[in-house]
VMD Tcl script that draws the C-alpha trace (Angstrom):
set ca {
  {42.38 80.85 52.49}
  {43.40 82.69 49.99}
  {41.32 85.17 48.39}
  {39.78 85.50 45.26}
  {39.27 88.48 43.60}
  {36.40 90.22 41.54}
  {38.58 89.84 38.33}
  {39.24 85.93 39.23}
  {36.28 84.81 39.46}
  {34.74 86.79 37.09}
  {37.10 84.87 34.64}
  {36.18 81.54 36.51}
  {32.53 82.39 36.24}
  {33.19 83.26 32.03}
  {35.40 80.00 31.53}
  {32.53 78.21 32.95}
  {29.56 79.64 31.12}
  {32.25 79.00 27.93}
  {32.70 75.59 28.59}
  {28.62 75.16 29.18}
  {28.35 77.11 25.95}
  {30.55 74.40 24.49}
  {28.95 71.72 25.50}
  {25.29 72.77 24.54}
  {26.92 73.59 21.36}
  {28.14 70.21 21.21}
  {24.72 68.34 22.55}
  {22.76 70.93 20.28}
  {25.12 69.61 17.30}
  {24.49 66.04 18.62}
  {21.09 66.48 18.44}
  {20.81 68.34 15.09}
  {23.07 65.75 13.81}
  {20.36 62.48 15.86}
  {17.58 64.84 14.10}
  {19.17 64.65 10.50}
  {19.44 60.56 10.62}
  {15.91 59.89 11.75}
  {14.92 62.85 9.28}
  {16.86 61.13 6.48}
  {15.76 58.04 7.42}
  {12.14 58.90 7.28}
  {12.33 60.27 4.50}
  {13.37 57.38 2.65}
  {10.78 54.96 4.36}
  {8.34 57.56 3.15}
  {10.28 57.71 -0.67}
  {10.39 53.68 -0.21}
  {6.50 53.41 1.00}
  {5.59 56.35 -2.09}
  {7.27 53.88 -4.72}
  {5.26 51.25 -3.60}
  {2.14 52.89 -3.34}
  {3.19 53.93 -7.21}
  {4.12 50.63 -8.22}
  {0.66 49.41 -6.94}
  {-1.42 51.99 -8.62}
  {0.63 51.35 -11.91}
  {-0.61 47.57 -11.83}
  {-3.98 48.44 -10.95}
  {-3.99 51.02 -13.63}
  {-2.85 48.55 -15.71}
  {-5.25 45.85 -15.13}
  {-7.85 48.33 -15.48}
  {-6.47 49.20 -18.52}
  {-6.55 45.58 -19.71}
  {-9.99 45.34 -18.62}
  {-11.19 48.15 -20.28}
  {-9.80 47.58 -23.56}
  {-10.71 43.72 -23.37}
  {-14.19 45.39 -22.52}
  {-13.99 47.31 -25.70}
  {-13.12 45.21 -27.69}
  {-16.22 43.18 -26.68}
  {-18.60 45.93 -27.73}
  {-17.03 46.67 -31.02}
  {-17.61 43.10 -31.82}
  {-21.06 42.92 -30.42}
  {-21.43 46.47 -32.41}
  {-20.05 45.43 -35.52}
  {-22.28 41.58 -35.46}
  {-25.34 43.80 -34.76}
  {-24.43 46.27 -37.74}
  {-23.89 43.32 -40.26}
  {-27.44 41.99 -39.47}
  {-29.40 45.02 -39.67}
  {-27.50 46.00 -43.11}
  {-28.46 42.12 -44.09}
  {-32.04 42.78 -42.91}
  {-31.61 46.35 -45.02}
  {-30.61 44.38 -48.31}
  {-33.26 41.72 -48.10}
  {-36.31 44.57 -47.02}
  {-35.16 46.72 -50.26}
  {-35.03 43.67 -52.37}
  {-38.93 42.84 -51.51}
  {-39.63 46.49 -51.74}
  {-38.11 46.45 -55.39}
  {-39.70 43.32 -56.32}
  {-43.03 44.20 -54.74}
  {-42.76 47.50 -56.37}
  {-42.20 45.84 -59.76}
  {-44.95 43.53 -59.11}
  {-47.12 46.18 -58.63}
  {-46.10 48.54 -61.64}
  {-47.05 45.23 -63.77}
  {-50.77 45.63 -61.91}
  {-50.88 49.15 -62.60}
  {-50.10 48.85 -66.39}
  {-52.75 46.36 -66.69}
  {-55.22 48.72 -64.85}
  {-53.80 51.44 -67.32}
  {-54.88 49.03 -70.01}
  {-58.27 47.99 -69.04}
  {-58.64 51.87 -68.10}
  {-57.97 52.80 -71.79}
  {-60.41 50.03 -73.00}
  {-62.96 50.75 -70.53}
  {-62.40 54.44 -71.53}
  {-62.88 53.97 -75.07}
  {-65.70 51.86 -74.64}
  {-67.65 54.50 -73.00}
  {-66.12 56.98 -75.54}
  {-68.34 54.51 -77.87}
  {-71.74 53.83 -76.41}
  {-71.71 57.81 -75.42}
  {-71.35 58.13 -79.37}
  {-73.94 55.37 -80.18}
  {-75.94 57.11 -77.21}
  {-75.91 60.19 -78.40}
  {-76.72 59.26 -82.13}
  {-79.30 57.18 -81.41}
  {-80.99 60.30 -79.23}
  {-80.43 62.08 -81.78}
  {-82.48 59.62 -84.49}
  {-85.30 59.39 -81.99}
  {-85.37 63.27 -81.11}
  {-85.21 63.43 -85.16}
  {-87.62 60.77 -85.91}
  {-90.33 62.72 -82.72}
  {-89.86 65.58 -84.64}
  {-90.48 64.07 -88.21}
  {-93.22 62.45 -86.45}
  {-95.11 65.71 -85.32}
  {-94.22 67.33 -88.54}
  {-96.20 64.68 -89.98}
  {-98.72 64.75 -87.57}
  {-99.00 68.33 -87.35}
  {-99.23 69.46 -90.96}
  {-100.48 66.31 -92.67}
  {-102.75 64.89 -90.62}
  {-105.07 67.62 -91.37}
  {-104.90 67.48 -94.90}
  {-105.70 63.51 -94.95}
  {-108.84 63.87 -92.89}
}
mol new
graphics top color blue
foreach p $ca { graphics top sphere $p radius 0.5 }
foreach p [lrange $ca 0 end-1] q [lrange $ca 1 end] { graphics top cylinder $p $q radius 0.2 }
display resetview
């Protein structure tokens, strides 16, 4: 057998380890290469599954959308119907107010009127009163003048 030296098989022992580098390098690359596919491919399942998601919310924002302005819509309606009858209730409560309000300034002026006559009728009999207390006050006084000073005289 022939003998192998230090220096031989240190070289056989390098070429080996350099062809096992290799081919890790190349299984490694393999592998990176596997890992970059699936990664890829995941990625667009996820991108794919993310558009649908999007594409559902976007309806289902949209029909609530829909909804919400139909809803709206609705209320303004009911709001504005509600409006027009309380301003039509408005218009017909100030048209009694002004007629009652008329009716009663008639009532009031004929108060004022029978207040005036009543007025001056007791401005009247307070004159008459007064005169005719006077003409008895004047005729008690004549009358004990006479009494007083004549009466003596005749007796």
């Amino acid at each position: 057998m022939a003998e192998v030296t230090t220096q031989e098989l240190k070289d056989l022992i390098l070429t080996s380890f350099s062809e096992l580098d290799k081919r890790i390098d190349l299984g490694l690359s393999a592998l990176d290469n596997k890992i970059d596919l699936k990664i890829s491919e995941l990625d667009k399942k996820i991108d794919l599954r993310a558009s649908e998601l999007h594409n559902k919310i976007d309806l289902r924002t949209s029909e609530l959308d829909n909804k919400i302005d139909l809803r709206t819509s609705e209320l303004d309606k009911k709001i504005d119907l509600r409006t027009s009858e309380l301003d039509n209730k408005i218009d017909i409560g100030l048209a009694h107010v002004v007629t009652e309000i008329a009716r009663l300034e008639g009532k009031i002026g004929a108060l004022d009127t029978k207040v005036d006559s009543i007025d001056r009728r007791i401005g009247n009999e307070e004159i008459v009163s007064r005169s005719l207390f006077i003409a008895v006050i004047g005729g008690l006084v004549a009358g004990l003048v006479k009494f007083l000073f004549f009466s003596s005289s005749f007796a």
